[in-house]
Backbone as numpy.savetxt, mean C-alpha at the origin, in Angstrom:
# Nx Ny Nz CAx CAy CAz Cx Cy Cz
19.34 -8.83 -4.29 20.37 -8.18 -3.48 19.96 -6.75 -3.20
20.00 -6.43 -2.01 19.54 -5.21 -1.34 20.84 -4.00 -1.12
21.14 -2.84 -1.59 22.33 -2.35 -1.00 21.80 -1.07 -0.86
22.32 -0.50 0.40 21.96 0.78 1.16 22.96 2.36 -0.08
22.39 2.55 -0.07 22.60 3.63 -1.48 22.64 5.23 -0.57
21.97 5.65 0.73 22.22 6.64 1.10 21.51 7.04 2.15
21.97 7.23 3.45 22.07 8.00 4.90 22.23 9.43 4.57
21.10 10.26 5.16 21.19 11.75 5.53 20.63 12.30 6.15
21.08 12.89 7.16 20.18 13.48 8.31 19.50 14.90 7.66
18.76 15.22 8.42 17.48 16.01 7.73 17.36 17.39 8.96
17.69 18.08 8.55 17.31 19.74 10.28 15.97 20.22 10.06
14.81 19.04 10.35 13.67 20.06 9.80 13.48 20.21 11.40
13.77 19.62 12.25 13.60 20.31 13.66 15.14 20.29 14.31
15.12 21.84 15.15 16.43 21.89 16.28 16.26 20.16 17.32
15.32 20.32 17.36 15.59 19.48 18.59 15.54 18.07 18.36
15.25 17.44 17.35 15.04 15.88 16.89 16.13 15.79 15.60
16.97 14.56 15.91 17.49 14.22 14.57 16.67 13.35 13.73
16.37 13.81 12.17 15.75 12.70 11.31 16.52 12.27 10.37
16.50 10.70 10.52 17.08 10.13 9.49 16.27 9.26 8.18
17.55 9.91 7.16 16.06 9.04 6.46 17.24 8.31 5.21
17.02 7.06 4.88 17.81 6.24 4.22 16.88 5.57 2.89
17.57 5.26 2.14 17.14 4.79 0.54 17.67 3.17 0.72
16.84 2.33 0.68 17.55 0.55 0.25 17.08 0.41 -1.28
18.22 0.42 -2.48 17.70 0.02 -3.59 18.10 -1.61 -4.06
16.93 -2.40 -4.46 17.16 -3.48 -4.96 17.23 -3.77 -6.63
17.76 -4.57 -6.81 17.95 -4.32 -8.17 16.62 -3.72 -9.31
15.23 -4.14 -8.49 14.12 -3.46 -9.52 13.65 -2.19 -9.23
13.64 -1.78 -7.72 13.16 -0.66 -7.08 13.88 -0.27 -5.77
13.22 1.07 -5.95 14.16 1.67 -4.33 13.02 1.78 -3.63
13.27 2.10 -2.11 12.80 2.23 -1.24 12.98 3.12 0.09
12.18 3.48 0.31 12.88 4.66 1.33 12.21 4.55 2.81
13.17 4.55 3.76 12.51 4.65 4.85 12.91 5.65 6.02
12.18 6.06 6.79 12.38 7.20 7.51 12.27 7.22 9.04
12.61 7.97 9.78 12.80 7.61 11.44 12.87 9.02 12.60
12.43 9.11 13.12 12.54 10.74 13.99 13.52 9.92 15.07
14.26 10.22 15.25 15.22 9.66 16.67 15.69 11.60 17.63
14.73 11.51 18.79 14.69 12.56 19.39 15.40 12.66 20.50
16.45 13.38 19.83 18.29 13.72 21.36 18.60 15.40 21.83
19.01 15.12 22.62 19.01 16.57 23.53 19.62 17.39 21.97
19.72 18.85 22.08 20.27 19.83 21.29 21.51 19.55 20.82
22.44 19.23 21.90 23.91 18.97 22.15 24.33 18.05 21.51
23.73 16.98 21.37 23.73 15.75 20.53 23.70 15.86 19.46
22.63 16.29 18.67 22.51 16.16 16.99 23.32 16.21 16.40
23.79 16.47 16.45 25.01 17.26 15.34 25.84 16.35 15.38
26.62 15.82 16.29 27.32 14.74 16.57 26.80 13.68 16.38
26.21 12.89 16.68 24.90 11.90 16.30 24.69 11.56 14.89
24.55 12.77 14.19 24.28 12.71 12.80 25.25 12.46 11.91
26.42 13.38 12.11 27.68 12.62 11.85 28.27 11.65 11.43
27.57 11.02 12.77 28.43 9.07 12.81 27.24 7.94 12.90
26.19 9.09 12.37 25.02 7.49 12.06 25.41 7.11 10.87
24.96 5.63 10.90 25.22 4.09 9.76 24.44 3.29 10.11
23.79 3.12 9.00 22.94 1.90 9.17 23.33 0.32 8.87
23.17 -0.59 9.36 23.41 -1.53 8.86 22.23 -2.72 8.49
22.22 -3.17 6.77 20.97 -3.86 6.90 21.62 -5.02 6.49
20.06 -5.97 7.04 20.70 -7.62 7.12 19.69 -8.36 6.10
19.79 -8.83 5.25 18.91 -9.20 3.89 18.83 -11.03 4.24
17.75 -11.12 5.14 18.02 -12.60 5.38 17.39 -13.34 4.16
16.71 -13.13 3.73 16.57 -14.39 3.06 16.42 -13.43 1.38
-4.19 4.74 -20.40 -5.36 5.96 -20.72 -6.35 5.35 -20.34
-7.14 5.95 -19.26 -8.16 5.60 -18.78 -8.81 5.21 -19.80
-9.53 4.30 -19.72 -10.94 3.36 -20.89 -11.22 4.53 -21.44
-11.84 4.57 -22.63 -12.05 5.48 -24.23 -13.79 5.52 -23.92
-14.67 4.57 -23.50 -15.53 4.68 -23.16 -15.89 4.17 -21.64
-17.17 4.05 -21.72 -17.87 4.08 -20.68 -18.30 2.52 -20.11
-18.52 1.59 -21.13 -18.96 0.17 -21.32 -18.08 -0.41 -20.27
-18.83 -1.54 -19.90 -18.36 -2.38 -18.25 -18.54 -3.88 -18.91
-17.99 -4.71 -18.54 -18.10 -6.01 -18.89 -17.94 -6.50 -17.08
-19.10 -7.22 -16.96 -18.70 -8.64 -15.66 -17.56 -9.30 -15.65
-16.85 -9.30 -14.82 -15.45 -10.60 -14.70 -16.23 -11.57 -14.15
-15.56 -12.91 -14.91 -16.23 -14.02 -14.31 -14.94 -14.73 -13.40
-16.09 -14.49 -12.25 -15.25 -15.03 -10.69 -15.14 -16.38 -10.77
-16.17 -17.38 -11.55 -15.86 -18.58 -11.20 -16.55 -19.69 -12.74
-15.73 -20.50 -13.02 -16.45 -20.85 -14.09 -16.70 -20.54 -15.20
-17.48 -21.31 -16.21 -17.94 -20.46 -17.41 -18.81 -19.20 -17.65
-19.04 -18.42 -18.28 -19.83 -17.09 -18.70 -20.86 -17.74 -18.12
-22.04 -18.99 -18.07 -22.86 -18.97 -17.42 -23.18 -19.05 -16.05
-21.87 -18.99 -15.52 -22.02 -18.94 -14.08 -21.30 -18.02 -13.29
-21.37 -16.73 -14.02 -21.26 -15.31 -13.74 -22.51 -15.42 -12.34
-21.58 -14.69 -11.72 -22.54 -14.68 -9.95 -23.58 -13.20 -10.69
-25.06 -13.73 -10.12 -25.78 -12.50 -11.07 -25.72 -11.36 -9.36
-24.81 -11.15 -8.54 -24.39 -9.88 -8.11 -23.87 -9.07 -8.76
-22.42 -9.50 -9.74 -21.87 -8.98 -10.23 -22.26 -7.85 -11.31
-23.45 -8.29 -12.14 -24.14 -7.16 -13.07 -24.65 -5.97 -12.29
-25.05 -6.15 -11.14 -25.81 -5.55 -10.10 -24.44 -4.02 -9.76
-24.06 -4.68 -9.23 -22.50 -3.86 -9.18 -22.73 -3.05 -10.01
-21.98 -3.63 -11.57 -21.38 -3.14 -12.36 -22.29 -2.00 -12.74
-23.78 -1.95 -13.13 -24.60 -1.06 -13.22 -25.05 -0.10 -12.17
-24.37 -0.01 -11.24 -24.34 1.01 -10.03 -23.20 1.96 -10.01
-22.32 1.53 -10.72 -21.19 2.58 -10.95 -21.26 3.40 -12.08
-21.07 4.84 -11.73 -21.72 5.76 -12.70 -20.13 6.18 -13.52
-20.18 6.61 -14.60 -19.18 7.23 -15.33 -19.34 8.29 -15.58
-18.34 9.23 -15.24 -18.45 10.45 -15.32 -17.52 10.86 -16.35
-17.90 11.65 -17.78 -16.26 11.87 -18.85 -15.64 13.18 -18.47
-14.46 13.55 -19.22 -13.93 14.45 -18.62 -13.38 15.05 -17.76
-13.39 13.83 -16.73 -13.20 14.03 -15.14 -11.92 13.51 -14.54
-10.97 13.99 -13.98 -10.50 15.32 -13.89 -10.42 16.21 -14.47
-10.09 15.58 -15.46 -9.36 16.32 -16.82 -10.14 15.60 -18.07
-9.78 16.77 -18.99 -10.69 16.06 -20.21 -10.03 14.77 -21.07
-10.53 13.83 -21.44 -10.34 12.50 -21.74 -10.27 11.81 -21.17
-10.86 11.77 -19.64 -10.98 11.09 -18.75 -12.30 10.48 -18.32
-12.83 9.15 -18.74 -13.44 8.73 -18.17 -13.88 8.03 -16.91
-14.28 8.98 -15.84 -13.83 8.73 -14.60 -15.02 7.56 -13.97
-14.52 6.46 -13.45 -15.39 5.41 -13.01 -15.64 6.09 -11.25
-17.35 6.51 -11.27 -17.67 7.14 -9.69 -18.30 5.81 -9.17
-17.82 5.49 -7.64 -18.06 4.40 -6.72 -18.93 4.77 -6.12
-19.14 6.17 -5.66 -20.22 6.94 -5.35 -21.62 6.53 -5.19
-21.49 5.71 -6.54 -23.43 5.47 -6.79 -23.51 4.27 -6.32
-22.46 3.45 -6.22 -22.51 2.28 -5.81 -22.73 2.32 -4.60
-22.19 3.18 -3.80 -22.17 3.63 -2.22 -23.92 3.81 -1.75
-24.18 4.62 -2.62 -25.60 4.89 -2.37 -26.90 3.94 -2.58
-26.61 2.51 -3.07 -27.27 1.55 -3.33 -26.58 0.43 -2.33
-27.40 0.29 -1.28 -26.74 -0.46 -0.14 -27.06 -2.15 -0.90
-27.71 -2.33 -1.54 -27.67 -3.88 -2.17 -26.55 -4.50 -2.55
-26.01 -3.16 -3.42 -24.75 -3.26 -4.71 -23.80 -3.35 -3.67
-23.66 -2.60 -2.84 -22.40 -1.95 -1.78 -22.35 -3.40 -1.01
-23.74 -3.85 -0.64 -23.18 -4.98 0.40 -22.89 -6.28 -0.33
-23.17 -6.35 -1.48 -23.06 -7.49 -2.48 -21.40 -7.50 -3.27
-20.99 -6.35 -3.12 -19.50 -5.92 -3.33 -18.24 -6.20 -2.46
-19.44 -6.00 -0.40 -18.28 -6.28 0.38 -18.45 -8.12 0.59
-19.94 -8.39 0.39 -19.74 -9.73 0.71 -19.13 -11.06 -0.35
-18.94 -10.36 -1.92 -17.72 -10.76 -2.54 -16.41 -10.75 -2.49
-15.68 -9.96 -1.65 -14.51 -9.59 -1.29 -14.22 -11.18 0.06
-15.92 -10.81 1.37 -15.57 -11.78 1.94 -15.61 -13.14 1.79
-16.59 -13.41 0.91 -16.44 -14.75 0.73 -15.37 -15.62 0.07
-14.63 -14.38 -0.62 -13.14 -15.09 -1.34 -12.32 -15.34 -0.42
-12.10 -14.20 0.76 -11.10 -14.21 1.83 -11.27 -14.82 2.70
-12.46 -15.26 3.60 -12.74 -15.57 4.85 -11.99 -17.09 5.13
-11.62 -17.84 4.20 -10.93 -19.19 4.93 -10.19 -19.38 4.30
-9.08 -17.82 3.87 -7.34 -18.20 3.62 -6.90 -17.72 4.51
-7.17 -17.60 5.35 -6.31 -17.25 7.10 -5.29 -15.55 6.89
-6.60 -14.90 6.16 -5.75 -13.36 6.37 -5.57 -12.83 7.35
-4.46 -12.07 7.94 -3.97 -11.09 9.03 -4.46 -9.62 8.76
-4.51 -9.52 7.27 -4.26 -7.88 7.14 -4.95 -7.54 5.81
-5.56 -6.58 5.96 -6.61 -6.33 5.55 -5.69 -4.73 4.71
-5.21 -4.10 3.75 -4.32 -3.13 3.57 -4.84 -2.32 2.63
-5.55 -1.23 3.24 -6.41 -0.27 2.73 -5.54 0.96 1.82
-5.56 0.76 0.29 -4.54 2.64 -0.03 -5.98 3.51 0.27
-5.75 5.05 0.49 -6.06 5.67 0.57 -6.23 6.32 -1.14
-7.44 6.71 -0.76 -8.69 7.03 -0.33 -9.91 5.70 -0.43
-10.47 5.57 -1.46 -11.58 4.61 -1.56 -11.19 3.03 -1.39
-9.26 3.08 -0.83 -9.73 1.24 -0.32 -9.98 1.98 1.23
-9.81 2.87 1.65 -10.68 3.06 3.38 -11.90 2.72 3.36
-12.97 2.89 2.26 -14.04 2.59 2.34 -14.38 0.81 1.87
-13.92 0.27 1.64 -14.03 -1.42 1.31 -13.53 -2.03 2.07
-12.36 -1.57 2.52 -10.99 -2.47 3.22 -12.02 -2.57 4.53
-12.20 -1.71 5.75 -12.34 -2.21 6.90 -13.61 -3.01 6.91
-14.44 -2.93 6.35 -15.80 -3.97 6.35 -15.52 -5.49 6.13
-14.32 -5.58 4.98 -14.15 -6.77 4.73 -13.13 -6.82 5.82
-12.11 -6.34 6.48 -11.61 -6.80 7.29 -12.74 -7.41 8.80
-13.55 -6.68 9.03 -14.04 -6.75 10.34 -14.73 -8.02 9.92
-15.33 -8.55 8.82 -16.01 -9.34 8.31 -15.02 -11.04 8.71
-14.06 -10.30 8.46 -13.11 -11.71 8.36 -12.22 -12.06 9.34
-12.28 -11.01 10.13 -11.66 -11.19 11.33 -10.28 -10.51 11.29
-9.89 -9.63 10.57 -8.68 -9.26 10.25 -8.62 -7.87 10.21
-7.00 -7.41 10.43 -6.72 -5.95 11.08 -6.78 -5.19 9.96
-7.03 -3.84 9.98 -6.77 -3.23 8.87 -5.89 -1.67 8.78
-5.41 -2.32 7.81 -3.79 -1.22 8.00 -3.87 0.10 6.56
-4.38 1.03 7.18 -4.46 2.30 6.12 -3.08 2.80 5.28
-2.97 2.62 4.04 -1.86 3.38 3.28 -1.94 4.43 2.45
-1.14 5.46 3.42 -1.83 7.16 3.47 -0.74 7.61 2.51
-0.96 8.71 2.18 -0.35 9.94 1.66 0.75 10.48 2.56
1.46 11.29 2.05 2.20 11.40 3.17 2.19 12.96 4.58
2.46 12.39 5.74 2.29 13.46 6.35 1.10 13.15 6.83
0.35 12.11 6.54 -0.86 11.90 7.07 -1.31 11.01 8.57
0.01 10.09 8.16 -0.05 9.27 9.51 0.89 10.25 10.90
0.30 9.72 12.07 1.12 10.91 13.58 2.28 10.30 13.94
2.43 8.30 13.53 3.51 8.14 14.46 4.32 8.18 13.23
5.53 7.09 14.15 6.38 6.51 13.21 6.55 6.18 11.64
6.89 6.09 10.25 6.53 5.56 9.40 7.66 4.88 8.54
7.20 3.92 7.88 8.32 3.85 6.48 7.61 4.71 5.30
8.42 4.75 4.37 7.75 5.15 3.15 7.68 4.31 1.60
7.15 4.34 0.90 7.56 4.00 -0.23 7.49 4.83 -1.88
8.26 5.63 -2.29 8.01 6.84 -3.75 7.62 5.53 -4.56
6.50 6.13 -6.03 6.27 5.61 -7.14 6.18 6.54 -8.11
5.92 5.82 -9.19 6.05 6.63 -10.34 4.88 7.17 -10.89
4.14 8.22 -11.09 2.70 8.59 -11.62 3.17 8.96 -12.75
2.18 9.17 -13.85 2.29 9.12 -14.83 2.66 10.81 -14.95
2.73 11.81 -14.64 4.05 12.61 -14.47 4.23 12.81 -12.88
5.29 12.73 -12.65 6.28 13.07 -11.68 6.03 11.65 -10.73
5.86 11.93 -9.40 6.11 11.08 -8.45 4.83 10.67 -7.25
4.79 9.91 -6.24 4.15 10.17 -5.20 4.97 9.38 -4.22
4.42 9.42 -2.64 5.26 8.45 -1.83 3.64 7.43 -0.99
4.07 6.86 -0.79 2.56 5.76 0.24 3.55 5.50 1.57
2.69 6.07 2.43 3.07 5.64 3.94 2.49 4.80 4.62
2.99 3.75 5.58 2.40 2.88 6.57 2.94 2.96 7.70
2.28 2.54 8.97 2.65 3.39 10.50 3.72 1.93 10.53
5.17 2.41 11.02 6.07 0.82 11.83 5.04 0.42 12.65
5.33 -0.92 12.56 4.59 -1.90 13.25 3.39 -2.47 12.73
2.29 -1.88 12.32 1.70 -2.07 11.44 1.36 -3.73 11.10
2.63 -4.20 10.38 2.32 -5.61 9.93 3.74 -6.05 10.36
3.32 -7.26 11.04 4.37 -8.44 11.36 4.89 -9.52 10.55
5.95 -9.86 10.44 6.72 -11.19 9.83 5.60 -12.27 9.35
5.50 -13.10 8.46 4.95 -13.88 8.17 2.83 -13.55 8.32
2.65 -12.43 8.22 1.09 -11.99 8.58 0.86 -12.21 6.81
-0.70 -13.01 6.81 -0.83 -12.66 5.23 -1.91 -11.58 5.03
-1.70 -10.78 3.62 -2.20 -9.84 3.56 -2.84 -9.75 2.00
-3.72 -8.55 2.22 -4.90 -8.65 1.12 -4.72 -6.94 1.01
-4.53 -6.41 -0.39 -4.51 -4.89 -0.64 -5.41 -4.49 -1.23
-6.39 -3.82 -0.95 -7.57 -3.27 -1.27 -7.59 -1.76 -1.66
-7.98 -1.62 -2.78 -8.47 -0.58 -3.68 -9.63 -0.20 -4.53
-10.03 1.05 -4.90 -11.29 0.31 -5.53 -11.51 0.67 -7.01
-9.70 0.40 -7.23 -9.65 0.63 -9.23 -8.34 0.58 -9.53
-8.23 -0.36 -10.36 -6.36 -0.90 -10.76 -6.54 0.07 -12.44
-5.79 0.73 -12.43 -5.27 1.56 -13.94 -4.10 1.52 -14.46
-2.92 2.29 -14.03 -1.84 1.40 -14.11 -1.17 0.61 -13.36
-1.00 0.63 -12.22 -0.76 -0.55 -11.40 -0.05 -0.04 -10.43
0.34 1.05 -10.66 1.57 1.83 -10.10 1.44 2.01 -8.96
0.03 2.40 -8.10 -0.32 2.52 -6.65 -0.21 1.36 -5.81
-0.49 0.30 -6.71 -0.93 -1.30 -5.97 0.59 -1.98 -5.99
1.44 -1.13 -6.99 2.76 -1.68 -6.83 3.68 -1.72 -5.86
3.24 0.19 -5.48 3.93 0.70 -4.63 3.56 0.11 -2.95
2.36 -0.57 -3.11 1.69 -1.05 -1.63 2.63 -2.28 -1.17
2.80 -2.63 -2.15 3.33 -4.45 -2.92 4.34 -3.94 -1.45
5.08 -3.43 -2.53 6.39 -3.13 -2.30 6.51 -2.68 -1.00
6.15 -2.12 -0.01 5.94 -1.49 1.42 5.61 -2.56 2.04
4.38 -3.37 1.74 4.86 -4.53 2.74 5.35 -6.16 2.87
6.00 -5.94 1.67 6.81 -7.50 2.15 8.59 -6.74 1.87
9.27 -6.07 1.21 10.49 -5.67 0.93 11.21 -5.74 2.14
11.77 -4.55 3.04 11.63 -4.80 4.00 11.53 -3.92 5.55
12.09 -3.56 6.31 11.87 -3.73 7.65 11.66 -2.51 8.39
11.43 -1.30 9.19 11.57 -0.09 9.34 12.29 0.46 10.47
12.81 1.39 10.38 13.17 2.25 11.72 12.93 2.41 12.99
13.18 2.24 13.87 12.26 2.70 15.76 12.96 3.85 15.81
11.95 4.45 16.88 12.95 5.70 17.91 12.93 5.44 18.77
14.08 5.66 19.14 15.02 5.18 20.34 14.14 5.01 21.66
14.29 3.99 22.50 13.52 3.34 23.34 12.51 2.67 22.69
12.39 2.53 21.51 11.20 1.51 21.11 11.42 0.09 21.27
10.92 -0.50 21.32 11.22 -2.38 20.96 10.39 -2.76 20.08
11.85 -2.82 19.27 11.13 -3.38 17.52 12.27 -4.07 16.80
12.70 -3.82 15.71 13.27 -4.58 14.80 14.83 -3.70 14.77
14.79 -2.53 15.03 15.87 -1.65 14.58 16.21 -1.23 16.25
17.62 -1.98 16.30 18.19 -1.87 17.84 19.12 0.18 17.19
19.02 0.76 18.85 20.45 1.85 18.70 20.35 1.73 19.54
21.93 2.59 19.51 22.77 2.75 20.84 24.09 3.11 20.78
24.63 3.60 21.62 25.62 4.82 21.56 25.52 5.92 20.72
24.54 6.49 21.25 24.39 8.05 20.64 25.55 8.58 20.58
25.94 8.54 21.85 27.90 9.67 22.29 28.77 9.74 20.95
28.40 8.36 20.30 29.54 7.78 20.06 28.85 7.34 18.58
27.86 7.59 17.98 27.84 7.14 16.49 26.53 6.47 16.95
25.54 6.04 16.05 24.51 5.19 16.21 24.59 4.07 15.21
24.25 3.06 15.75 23.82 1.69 14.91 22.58 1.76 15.03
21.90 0.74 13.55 20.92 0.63 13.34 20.69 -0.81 12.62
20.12 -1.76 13.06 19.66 -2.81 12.24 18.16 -2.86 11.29
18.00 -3.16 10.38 17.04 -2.95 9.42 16.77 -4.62 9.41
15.65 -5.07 9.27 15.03 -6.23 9.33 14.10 -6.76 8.30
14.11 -7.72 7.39 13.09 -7.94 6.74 11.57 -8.15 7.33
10.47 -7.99 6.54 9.50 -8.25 7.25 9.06 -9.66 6.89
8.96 -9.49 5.44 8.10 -10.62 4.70 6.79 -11.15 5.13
5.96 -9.92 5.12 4.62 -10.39 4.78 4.01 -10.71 3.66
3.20 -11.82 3.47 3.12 -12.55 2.54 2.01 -11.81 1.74
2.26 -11.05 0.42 1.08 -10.73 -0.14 0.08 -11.43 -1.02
-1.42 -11.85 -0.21 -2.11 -13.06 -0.93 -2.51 -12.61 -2.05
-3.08 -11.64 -2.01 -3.08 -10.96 -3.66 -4.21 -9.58 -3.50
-4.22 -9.17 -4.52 -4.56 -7.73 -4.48 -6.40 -7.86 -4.99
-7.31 -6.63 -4.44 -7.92 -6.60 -4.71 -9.16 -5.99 -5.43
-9.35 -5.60 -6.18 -10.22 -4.13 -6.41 -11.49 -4.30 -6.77
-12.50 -3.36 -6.84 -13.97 -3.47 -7.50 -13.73 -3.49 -8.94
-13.00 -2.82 -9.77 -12.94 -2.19 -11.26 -11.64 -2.19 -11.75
-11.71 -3.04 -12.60 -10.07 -3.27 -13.33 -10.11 -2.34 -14.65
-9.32 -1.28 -15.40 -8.99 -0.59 -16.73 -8.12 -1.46 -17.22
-8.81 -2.48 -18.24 -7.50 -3.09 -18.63 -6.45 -3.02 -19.72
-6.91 -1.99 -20.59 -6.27 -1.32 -21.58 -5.21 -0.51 -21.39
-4.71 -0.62 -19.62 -3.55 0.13 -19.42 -3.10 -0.67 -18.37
-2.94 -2.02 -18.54 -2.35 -3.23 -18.11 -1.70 -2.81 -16.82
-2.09 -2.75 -15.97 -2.28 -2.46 -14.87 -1.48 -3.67 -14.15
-2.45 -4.73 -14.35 -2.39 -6.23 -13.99 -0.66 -6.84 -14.05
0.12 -6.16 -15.43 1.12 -6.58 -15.80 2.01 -6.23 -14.71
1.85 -5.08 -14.17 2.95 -4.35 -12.84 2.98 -5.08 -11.92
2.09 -5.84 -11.49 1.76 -6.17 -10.85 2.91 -7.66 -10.05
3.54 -7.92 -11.11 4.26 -9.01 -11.57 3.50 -10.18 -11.45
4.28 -11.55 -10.44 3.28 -12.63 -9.91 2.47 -12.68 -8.69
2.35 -11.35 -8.38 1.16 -11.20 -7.53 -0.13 -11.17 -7.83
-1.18 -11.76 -7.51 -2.34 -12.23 -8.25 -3.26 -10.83 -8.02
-4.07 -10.69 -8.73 -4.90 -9.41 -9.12 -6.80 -9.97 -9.26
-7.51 -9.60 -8.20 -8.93 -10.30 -8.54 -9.67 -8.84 -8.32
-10.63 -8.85 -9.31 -11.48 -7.60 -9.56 -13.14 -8.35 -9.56
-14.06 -7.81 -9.64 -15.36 -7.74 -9.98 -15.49 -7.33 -11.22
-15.42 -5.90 -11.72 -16.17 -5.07 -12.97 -14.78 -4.96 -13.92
-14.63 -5.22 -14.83 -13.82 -5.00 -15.70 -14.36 -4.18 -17.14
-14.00 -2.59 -16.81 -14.12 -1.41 -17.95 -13.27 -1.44 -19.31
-14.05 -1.61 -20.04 -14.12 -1.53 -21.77 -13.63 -0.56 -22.70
């Protein structure tokens, strides 16, 4: 059960009203946001008597040590790419911060064997489950995500930071291990029933890949006015309506180069399936 928890218009510009609304479901909230741009005269009034109405249809590793995940089969039929990989990724300690053993993709980048033996594991898992969407977080799934998308025939949809994307967006806040962050995706983006693949290139606690989860199947986003999309308005004069729409894109499951599994990552994840390559020790 989905219930709208809070409408408030926002004056970060004279001349555009922004609205921005919270849907919390019983495990998580969600937030989504909208620029709807009306003469001067308007706002104020406008803002007033907007309502939305929604319709709910249906510790980083201690060391440095890497172990192979086995993709298929018994330990002896570990794909011998996978060692290849795993010994191309350099560890750096201390990094950010001290007690941090930071896994660099870097080196992997720089060994085009490892790099293409990394994207052509990604494609050969994906290429004949009929993916739509290819769903890159920012920063290092930009670098995995579109190869395997172009590879497979499928679009690929960047999930930025915020303030990063120009148009339209929804949002989604998570929890970091102190304070907060939000992940943005442009409306439109992904359609009803599209299946999708979330690419990253390191699950730790889960919390980023959760927050992706959650952005695209929950549900539906905002237009500005004159758009044709999911969220009808009208009668500015007079109050605005807004319909909110589920999307339900289907998430096939998540993907990364390097799983930390000592900070169960995997568990956040709920029953969304989780497939890695390198799994750190």
């Amino acid at each position: 059960m989905y219930t709208l928890s809070k409408v408030k218009p926002s004056s970060s510009s004279s001349s555009s009203l922004s609205l921005e609304a919270k849907i919390v479901s019983q495990c998580h909230s969600h937030s989504v946001k909208s620029n709807i741009f009306l003469p001067n005269t308007k706002a104020k009034a406008a803002a007033a008597n907007t309502r939305l109405i929604y319709h709910h249809h249906h510790r980083p590793a201690s060391t440095g040590e890497r172990r192979a995940v086995i993709i298929m089969g018994s330990s002896s039929n570990v794909d011998d790419r996978i060692p290849r990989i795993s010994s191309s990724i350099r560890v750096i300690p201390d990094f950010p911060k001290p007690g941090i053993m930071f896994q660099d993709i870097t080196t992997l980048l720089l060994d085009p064997t490892a790099f293409k033996d990394t994207i052509d594991l990604f494609v050969e898992r994906y290429k004949d489950k009929n993916i739509n969407v290819i769903a890159g977080i920012e920063a290092r799934g930009f670098i995995f995500g579109p190869p395997i998308a172009l590879a497979i025939g499928a679009k690929f949809v960047p999930m930025r930071k915020p303030k990063k994307l120009p148009g339209e967006v929804i949002s989604e806040e998570y929890s970091l291990e102190y304070g907060t962050d939000i992940m943005e995706m442009h409306v439109g983006a992904v359609k009803p029933g599209e299946r999708a693949v979330i690419v990253d290139d390191l699950i730790a606690t889960g919390g980023t890949l959760n927050a992706a989860i959650r952005l695209l199947v929950s549900f539906g986003w905002i237009c500005s006015v004159n758009t044709t999309a999911v969220m009808l308005l009208h009668g500015l004069d007079n109050g605005t309506d807004a319909w909110l729409e589920r999307v339900e894109v289907q998430v096939v499951e998540c993907a990364c180069v390097i799983e930390l599994p000592e900070l169960q990552g995997r568990d956040r994840l709920g029953d969304n399936p989780l497939f890695v390559l390198v799994s750190s020790t």
